[in-house]
C-alpha positions in Angstrom: 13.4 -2.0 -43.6 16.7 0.0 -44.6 18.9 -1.4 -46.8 21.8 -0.4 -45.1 20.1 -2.1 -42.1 19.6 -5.1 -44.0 22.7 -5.4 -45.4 24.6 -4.8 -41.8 22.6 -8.1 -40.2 22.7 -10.1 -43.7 18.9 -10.7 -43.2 15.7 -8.8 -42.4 14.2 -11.4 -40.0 18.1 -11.5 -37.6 17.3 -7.0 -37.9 13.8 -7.9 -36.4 14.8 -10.4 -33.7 18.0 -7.6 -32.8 15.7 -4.7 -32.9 12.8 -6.8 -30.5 15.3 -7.4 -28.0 16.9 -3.8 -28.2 13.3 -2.9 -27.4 12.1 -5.5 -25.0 15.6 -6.7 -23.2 16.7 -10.1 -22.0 14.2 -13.0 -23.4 14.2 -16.7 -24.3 15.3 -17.7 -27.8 11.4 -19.4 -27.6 9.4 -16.1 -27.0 11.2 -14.3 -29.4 10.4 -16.4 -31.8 6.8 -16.4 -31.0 6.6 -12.0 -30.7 8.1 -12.4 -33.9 6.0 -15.5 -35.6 8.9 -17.4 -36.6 9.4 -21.0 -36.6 11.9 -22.7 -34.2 14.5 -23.4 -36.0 14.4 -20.2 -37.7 14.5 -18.6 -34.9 17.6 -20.7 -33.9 19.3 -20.4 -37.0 19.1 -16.5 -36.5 20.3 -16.3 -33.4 23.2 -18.4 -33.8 24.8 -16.4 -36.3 23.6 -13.2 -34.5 25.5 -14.9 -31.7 28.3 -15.6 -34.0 28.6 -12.3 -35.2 28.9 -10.3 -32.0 25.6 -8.8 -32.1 24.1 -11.1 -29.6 24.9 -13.4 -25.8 23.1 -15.7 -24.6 23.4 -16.9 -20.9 21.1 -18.6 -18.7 18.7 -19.3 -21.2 18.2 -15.6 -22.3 19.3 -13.8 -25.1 20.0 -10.0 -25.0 21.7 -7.5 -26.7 25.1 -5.7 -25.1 27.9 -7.1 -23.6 28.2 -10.6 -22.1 27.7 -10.1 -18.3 30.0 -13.1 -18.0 33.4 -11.3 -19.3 32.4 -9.1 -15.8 32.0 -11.8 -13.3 33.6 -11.3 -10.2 34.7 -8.1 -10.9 32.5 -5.5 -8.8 34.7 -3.6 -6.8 33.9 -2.6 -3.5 35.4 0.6 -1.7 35.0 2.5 1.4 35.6 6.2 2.6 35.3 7.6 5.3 31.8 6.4 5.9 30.9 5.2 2.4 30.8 2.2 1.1 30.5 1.7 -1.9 30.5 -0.6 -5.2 31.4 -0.2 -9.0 30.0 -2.4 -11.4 29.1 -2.6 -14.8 25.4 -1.7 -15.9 22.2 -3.9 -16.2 18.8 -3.4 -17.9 17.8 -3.6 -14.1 19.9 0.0 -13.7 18.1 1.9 -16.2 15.6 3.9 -14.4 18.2 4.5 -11.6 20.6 5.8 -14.1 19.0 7.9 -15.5 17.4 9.3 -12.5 21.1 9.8 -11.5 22.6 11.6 -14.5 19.3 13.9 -14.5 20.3 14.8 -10.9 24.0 15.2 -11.9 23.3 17.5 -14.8 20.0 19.5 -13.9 20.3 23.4 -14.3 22.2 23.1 -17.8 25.7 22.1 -15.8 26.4 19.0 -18.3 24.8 19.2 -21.6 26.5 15.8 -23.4 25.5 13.6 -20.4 22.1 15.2 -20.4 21.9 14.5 -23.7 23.4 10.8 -23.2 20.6 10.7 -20.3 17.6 11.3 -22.8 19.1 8.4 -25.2 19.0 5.9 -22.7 15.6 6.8 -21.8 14.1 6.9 -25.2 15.9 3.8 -26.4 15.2 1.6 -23.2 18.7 0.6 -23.7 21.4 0.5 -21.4 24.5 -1.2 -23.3 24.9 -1.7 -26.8 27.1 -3.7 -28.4 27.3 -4.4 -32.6 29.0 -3.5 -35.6 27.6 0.0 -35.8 27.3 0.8 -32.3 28.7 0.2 -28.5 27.8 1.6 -25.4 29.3 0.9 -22.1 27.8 1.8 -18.6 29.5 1.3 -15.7 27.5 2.4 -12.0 28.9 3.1 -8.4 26.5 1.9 -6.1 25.9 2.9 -2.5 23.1 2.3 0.2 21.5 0.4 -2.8 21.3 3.7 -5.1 22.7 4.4 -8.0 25.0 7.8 -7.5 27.6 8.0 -10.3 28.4 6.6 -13.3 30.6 6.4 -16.3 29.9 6.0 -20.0 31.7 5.2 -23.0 30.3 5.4 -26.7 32.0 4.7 -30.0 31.3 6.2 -32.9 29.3 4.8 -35.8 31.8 6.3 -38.4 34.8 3.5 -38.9 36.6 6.1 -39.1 36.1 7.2 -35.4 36.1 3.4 -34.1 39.6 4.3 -32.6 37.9 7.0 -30.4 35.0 7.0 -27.7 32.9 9.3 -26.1 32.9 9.8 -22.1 30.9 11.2 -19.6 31.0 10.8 -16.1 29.0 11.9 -12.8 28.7 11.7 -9.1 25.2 12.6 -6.9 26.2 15.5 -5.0 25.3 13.9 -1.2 28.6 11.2 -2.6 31.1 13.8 -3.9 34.6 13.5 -2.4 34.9 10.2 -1.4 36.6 9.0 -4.3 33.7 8.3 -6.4 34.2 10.0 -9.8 37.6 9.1 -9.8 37.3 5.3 -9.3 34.5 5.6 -12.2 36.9 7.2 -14.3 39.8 4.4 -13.6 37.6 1.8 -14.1 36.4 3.2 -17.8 40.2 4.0 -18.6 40.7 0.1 -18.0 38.2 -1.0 -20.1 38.5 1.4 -23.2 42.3 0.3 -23.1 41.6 -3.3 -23.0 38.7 -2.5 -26.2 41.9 -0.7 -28.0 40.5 2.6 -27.9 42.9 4.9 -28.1 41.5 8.5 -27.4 38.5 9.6 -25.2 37.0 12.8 -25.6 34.1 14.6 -23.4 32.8 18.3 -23.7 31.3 20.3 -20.7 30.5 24.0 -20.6 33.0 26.3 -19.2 30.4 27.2 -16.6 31.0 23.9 -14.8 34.5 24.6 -13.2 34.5 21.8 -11.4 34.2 19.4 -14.2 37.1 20.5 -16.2 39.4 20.9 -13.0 38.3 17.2 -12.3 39.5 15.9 -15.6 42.3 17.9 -15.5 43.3 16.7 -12.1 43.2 13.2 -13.8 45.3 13.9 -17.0 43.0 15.3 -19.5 44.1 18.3 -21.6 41.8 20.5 -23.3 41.6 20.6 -26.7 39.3 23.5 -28.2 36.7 26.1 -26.6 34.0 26.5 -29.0 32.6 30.0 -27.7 29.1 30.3 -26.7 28.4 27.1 -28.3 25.8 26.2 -25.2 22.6 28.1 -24.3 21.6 27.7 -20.9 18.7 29.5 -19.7 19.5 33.0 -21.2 23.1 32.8 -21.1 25.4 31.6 -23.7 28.2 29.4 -22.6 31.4 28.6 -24.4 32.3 24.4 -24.7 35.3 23.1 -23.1 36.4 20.1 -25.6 38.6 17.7 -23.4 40.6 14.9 -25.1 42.6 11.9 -22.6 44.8 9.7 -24.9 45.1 5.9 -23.9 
């Protein structure tokens, strides 16, 4: 076990029970305990200062890593264009597969290399939100005809230094484009970082994807740096359009 780890929980055994449900998602205080061969109270001990500390919720009898699902009751927002309707909500374990689906679709051909990356993370880690003293993830989904097609995520920093900042991406299925998708995604992330105190979001696409930048330009971000040919896509090199927004 890292010490650095170690030291960050205060015990090896709260690192374990953190890192199972990481891994596993939403269980009962009881199972964990079990997967893990620790006695009850132990296991309740643990949890309570995990609880305590902001690394863990529990609700309905689970415990589970992230945000507490309860701060965002009653707050999907339903919308309707044209003829879409649609919903935006924050992210589940449930979402997972969906999402990623989505932001494969979004970003296939090289057209979004952050969020492709972002995409890959969320796979590997079976992890949709995160939420401790080294890292926080946010995820929030627009839902129509019961499909995921767009989303928006925010990500801090591990650095201290950086908590002030977080990272953004953001993406619409093609099929739901211009109906006011991306933009309500972007609102409702601008909400939330503000109310977190974040006070500057930044997000890189190539220069390739046009559309991108004119879309967070149309929205009041400002471009900060090109890094040229930074991006290799296919045999092409691509310059990096660095976009900053400032809460």
């Amino acid at each position: 076990m890292p010490a650095q780890a170690i030291e960050a929980f205060g015990h090896e055994d709260r690192e374990r029970i953190y890192e199972y449900l990481t891994a596993h998602g939403p269980a009962d205080v009881e199972s964990v305990g079990e997967a893990l061969g620790l006695d009850a109270s132990g296991i309740r001990h643990h949890v309570a200062i995990l609880k305590r500390d902001g690394y863990l919720y529990e609700h309905a009898g689970m415990v589970d890593v992230g945000f507490d699902p309860t701060e965002f009751e009653g707050e999907e927002r339903s919308f309707s264009a044209d003829d879409l309707e649609y919903v935006i909500r924050r992210a589940g374990h449930g979402d997972l597969g969906p999402l990623v689906d989505a932001m494969r679709a979004v970003t296939e051909g090289g057209s979004y290399v952050v969020a492709e990356s972002v995409a890959d993370i969320i796979d590997y880690e079976d992890v949709v939100l995160q939420h401790d003293a080294l890292r926080s993830r946010m995820v929030f989904v627009a839902v129509a005809e019961e499909e995921v097609v767009g989303w928006v995520h925010l990500q801090s920093p591990e650095s201290p230094r950086l908590h002030h900042t977080a990272e953004l991406t953001v993406g619409v299925r093609e099929p739901y484009r211009n109906h006011g998708v991306g933009s309500h995604l972007l609102e409702r992330a601008l909400e939330w970082a503000e109310a977190e105190g974040f006070e500057k979001l930044y997000n890189s696409v190539p220069s390739s994807n046009q559309a991108a930048i004119d879309f967070l330009e149309s929205h009041d971000w400002e471009v900060e740096a090109v890094r040229e040919d930074h991006y290799r896509v296919d045999d092409d090199y691509v310059d990096e359009v660095m976009m900053a927004y400032r809460l």
